[in-house]
C-alpha positions in Angstrom: 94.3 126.5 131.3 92.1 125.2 128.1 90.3 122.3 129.2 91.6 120.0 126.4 95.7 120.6 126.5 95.1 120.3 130.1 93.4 116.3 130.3 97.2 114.6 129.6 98.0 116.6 133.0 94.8 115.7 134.8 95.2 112.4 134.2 98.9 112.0 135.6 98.2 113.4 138.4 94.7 111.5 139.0 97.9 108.6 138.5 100.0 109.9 140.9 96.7 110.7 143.3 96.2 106.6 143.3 100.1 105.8 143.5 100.8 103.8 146.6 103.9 105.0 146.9 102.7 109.4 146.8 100.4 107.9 150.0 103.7 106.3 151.8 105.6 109.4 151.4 102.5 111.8 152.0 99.4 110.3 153.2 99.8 111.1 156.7 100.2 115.1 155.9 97.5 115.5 153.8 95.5 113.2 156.5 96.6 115.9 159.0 95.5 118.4 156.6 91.9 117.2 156.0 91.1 116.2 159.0 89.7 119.4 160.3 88.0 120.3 157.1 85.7 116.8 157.1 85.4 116.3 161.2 81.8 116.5 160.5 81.8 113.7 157.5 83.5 111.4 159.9 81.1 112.0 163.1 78.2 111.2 160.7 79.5 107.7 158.7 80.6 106.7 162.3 77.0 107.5 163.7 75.4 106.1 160.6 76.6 102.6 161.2 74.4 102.0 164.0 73.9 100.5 167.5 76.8 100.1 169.7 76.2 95.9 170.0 78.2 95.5 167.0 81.0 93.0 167.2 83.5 93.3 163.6 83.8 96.7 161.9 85.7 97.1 158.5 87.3 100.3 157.7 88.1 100.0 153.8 90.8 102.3 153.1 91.8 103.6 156.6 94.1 105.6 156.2 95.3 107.6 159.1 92.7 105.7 161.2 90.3 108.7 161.7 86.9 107.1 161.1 88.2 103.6 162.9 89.2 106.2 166.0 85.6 107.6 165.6 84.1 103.7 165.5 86.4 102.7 168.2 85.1 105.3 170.6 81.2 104.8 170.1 82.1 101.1 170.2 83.7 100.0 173.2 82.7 97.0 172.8 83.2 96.4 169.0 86.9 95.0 167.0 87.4 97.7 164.6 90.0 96.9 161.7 91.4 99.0 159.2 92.6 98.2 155.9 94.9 100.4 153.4 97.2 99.2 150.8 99.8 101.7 151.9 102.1 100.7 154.6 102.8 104.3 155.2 99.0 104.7 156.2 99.0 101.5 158.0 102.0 102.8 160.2 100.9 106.3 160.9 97.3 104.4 162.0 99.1 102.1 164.5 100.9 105.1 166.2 98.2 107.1 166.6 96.2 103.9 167.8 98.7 103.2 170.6 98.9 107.2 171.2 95.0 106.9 171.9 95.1 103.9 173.4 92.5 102.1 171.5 93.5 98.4 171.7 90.1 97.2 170.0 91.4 98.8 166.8 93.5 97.1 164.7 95.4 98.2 160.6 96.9 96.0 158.2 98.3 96.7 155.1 95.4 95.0 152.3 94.0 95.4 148.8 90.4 96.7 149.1 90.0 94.2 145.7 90.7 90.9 147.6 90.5 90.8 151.2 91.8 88.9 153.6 88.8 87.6 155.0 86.4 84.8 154.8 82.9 85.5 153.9 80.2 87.0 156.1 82.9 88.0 158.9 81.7 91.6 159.7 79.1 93.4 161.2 79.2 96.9 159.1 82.0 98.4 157.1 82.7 101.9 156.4 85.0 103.7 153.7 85.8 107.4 153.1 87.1 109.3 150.7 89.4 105.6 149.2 87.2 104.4 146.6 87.6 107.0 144.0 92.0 105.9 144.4 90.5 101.8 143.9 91.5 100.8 140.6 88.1 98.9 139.9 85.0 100.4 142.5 82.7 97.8 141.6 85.5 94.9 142.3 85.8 96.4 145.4 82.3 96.7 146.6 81.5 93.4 145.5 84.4 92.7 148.0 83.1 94.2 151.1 79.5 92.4 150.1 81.3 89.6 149.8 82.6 89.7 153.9 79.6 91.1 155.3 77.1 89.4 157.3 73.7 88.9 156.0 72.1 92.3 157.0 75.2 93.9 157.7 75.5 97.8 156.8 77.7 99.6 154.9 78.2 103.5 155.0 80.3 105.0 152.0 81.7 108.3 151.4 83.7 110.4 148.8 84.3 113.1 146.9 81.2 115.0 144.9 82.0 115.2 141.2 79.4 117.4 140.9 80.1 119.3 143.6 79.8 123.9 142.6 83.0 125.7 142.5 81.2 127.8 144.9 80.9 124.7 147.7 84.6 123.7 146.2 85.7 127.3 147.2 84.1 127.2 150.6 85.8 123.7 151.4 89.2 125.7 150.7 88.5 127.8 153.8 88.7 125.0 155.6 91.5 123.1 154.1 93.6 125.5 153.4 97.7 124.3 152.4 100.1 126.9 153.0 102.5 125.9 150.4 99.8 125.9 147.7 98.2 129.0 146.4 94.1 129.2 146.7 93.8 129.3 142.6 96.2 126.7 142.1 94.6 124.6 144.9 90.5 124.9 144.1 92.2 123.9 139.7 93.4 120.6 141.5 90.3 119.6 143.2 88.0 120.7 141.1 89.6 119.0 138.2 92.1 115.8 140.0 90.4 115.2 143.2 86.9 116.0 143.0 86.4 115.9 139.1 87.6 111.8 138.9 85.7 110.9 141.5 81.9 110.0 142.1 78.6 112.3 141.7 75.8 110.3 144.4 74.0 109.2 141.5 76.9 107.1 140.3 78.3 105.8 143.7 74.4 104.6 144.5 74.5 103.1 141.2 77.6 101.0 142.1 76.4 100.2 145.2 73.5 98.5 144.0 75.4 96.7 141.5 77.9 95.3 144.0 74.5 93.4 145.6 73.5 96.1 148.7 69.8 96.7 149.1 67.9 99.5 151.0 69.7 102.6 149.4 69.9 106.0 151.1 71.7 108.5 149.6 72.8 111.4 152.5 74.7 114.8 153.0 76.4 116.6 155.6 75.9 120.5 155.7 78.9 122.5 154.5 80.8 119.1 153.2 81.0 118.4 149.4 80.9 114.8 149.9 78.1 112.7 149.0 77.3 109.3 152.0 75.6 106.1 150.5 74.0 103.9 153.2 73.0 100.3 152.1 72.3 97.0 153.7 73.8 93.5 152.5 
């Protein structure tokens, strides 16, 4: 497909990527669907945010509750709250919380770009693979600086714009859908999912600009996403 007649298309379904109400109907399949193929992304953001005497974790964007699940476990100890601003994704969390048994976890349906919470309220906050669907990045990581303790970490993950077709290809062996065809699948992530997203240059950039200090920019083998660590 040229690259030019293709961009009206591109950008209605980057629309429809971000629609609240394609995550209601969806979000949960495709959850179930990349869950496998990013395991390893989740171990390492929930590792990365650090000793287990933390007491409030944010999870910004949720989702199904993976990475919360993941904090939850390593942090018995810990209050671990997810937020998404699809009730869908907030529903399909609380089952699988109360399936697992994790009462320290908790979801609730809230805009990433004006939470529900007062200043300097958590310990650490994570978010993967949401910000690139936020409307306004920056707004939002000014947000999560905003309810952050003073020295509080934050780990954040997404999708690598500049991620090869090569490395694009190989993440298709792993997250494979049956109803979509390999060609026509590797065309929408290369061009919808990873393509308006965030090369680790840019999403380091952002996170500075939000107010975070001490910068590390980090990858996990055989994942084309890109983890920023910073410190409020």
């Amino acid at each position: 497909m040229n690259h030019t007649h293709s961009q009206p298309l591109i950008r209605l379904l980057t629309r429809l990527r971000d629609s609240r109400q394609v995550w209601n109907l969806m979000g949960s399949v495709y959850n179930k669907r990349i869950r496998a193929a990013i395991a390893g992304l989740y171990d390492r953001v929930a590792r990365e945010v650090g000793e287990p005497g933390l007491s409030l974790i944010l999870d910004a964007g949720s989702g199904s509750g993976y990475v919360s699940f993941q904090l939850a476990q390593m942090n018995r100890q810990a209050m671990i709250t997810g937020v998404d601003f699809a009730s869908g994704q907030v529903q399909s969390a609380q089952r699988l919380r109360r399936k697992k048994n994790l009462p320290h976890c908790a979801f609730i349906r809230a805009n990433v770009l004006a939470l529900p919470f007062q200043e300097s309220h958590f310990d650490a906050a994570v978010s993967v693979g949401s910000i690139k669907h936020w409307p306004d990045g920056a707004r939002g990581l000014r947000e999560i600086h905003r309810v952050l303790k003073p020295g509080a970490t934050l780990v954040l993950s997404e999708t690598d714009q500049e991620a090869s077709e090569q490395d694009l290809r190989r993440f298709i062996e792993r997250f494979k859908i049956w109803f979509i065809p390999d060609r026509l699948l590797l065309w929408g992530l290369k061009n919808v999912v990873f393509g308006q997203s965030y090369s680790q240059e840019a999403l380091a950039r952002c996170v500075e600009q939000a107010g975070f200090r001490n910068i590390e920019c980090l990858r996990v083998a055989d994942c084309p996403y890109v983890i920023v660590k910073a410190s409020k």
